[in-house]
C-alpha positions in Angstrom: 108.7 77.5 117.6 107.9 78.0 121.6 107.7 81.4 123.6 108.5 79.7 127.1 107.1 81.6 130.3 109.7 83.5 132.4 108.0 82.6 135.5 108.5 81.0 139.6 106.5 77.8 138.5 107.5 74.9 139.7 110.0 73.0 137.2 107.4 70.2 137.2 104.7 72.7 135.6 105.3 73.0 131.9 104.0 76.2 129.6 104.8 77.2 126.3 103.3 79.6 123.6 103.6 78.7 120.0 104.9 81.1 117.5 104.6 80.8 113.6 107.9 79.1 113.3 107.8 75.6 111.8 104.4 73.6 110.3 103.8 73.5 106.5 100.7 75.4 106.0 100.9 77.5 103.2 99.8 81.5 103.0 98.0 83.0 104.7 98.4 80.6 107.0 102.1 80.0 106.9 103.3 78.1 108.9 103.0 76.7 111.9 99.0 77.2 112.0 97.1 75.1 114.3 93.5 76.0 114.0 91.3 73.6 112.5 88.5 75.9 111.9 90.3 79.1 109.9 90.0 77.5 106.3 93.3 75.8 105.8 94.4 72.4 104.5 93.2 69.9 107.5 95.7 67.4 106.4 98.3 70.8 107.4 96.9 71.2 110.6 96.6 67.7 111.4 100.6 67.5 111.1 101.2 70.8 112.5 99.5 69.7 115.6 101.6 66.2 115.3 104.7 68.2 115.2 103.8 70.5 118.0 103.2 67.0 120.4 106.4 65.6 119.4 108.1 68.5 120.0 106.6 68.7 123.7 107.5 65.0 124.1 103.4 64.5 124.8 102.2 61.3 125.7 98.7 62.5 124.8 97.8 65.2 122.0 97.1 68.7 124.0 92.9 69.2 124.8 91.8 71.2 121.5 88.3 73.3 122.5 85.8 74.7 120.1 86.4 78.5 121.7 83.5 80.3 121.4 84.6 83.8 123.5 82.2 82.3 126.2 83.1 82.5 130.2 82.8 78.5 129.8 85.7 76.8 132.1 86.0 73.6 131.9 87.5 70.7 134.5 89.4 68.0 132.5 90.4 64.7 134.7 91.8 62.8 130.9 92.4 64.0 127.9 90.4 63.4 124.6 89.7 64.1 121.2 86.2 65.5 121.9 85.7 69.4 121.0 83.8 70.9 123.8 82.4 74.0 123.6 84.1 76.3 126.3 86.9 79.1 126.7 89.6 77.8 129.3 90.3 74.3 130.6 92.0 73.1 133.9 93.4 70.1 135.5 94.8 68.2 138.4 95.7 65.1 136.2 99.3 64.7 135.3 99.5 64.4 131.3 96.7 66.5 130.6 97.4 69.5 128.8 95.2 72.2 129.0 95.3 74.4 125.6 93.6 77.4 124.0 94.0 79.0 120.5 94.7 82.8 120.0 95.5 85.7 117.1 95.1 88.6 119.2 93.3 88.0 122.1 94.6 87.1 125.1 96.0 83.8 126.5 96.1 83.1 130.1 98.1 80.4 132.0 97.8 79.7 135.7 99.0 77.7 138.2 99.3 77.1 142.0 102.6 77.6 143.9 102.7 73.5 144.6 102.0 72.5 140.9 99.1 70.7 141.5 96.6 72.6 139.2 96.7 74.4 136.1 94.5 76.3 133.4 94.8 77.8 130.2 92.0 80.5 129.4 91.1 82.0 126.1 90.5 85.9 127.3 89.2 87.9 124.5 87.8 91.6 125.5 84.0 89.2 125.6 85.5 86.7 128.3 87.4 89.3 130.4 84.5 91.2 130.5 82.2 88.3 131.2 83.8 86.8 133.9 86.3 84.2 132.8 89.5 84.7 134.5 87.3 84.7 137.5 85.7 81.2 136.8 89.1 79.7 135.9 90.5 80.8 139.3 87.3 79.3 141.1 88.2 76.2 139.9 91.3 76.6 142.3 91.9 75.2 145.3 93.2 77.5 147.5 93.8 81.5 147.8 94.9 83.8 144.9 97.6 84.3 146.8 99.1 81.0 146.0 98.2 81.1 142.1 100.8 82.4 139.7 99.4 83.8 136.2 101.2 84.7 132.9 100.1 86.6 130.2 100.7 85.2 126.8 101.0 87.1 123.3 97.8 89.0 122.4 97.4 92.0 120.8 99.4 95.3 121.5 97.8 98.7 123.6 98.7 100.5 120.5 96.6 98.7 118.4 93.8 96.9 119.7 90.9 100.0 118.6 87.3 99.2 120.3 84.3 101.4 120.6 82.9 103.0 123.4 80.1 100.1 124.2 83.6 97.6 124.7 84.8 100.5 127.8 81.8 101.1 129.0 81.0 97.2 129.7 83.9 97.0 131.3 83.7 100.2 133.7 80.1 99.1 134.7 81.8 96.6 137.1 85.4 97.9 137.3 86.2 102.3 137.4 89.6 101.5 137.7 89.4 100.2 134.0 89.4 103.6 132.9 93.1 103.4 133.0 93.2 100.8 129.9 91.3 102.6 127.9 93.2 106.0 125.6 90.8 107.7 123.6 92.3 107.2 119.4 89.6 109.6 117.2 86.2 109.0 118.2 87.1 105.0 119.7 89.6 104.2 122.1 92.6 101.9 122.6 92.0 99.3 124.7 95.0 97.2 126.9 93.8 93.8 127.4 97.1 93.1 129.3 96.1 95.7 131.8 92.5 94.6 131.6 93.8 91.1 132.9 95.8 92.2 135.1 92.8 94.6 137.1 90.9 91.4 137.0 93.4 88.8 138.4 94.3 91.6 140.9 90.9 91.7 142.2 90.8 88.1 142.6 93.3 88.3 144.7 96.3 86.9 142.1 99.1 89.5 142.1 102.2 87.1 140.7 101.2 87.8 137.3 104.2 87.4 134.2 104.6 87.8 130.8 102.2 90.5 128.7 104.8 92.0 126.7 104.3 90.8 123.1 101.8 92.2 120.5 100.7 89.8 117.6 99.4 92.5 115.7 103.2 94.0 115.2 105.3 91.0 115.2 103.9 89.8 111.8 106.8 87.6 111.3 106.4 85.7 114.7 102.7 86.1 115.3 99.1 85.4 113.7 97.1 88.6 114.5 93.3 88.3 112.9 93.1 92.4 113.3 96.0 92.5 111.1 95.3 89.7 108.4 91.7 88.7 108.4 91.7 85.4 107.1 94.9 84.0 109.5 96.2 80.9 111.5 96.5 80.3 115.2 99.0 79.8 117.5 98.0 77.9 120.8 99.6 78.2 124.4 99.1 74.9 126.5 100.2 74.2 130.3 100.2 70.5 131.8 101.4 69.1 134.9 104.9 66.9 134.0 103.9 63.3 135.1 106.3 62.3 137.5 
């Protein structure tokens, strides 16, 4: 059910990725589908997410957000059952657990060396190139340096295809970005994990894990909307253990 991050976070900090394994949503979205918005059975995804809570022994359901591939960070301080637009959460309040939903594009979760913030980010091509790894880490108290960032399961370098609007956007602000970019026909192949990483590196974050899963060629363990069109979601959450 759960990729876990391999990762120097304290063990207070807890992270985990969701897979398609477990839930009772039926195909397309078999099974463990937790988006609410992708046209499957609510009363499915209502126990899929129950199942997911149990399973992470949560004393609060996980902060759902109404993703909209903005820059949008929010600051939670408790956690609730509203559905704010935005595209990345983070906290300093123990129990809260920061979430985002993904099926190709990239989820990001950060924390600082003493475990007393984290952040989840939804990172699609949209929010890397508008900014939004950058306003989760300016929530952050403290230097780059001290923030640790893994790289959750998005889609692969060999299959995410974009046109040449998507690289130039990207190059406009960052040259070096020309290295994620291999031309395929008369697009190019774009690598949203190296993308991320050129981002968080010029933010001063270089303890960056994880980024070595594709959803678009695992279909058996991953939902990948390139792949399948009409798809479920996995989500990847991070929340500070209360003590």
């Amino acid at each position: 059910m759960f990729l876990t991050p391999d990762w120097p976070a304290p063990a207070h900090i807890k992270a985990v990725s969701t897979t398609r394994e477990g839930g009772i949503s039926l195909a397309p979205y078999q099974r463990l589908n937790l988006g609410d918005h992708v046209g499957d059975q609510s009363e499915h995804v209502v126990s899929n997410r129950e199942a997911l809570r149990q399973a992470l022994d949560l004393a609060q359901p996980p902060v759902w957000l109404n993703q909209i591939h903005s820059s949008r960070v929010l600051t939670l301080t408790v956690s609730t059952s509203a559905l704010p637009d935005a595209d990345g959460s983070y906290t300093q309040t123990p129990g809260v657990a920061c979430t985002v939903m993904t099926a190709d594009c990239l989820p990001v979760l950060l924390c600082d060396q003493d475990g007393t913030q984290v952040a989840a980010v939804h990172a699609g091509w949209r929010g890397l190139a508008d900014g939004i790894l950058e306003a989760a880490l300016a929530k952050f108290a403290g230097p780059g340096e001290a923030i640790l960032a893994w790289l959750g399961p998005a889609i692969g370098p060999g299959a995410f295809e974009v046109g040449s609007e998507v690289r130039a956007q990207f190059m406009a602000v960052m040259p070096e970005a020309e290295a994620a970019f291999q031309p395929h026909g008369e697009k190019w192949l774009a690598d949203l994990y190296l993308l991320a990483r050129q981002r968080l590196a010029r933010a001063g974050v270089h303890q960056i894990f994880g980024g070595d899963q594709c959803t678009y060629s695992q279909p058996q363990q991953y939902f990948s909307y390139r792949r399948d069109g009409i798809t479920g979601r996995q989500a990847s959450l991070i929340w500070i253990e209360p003590s």
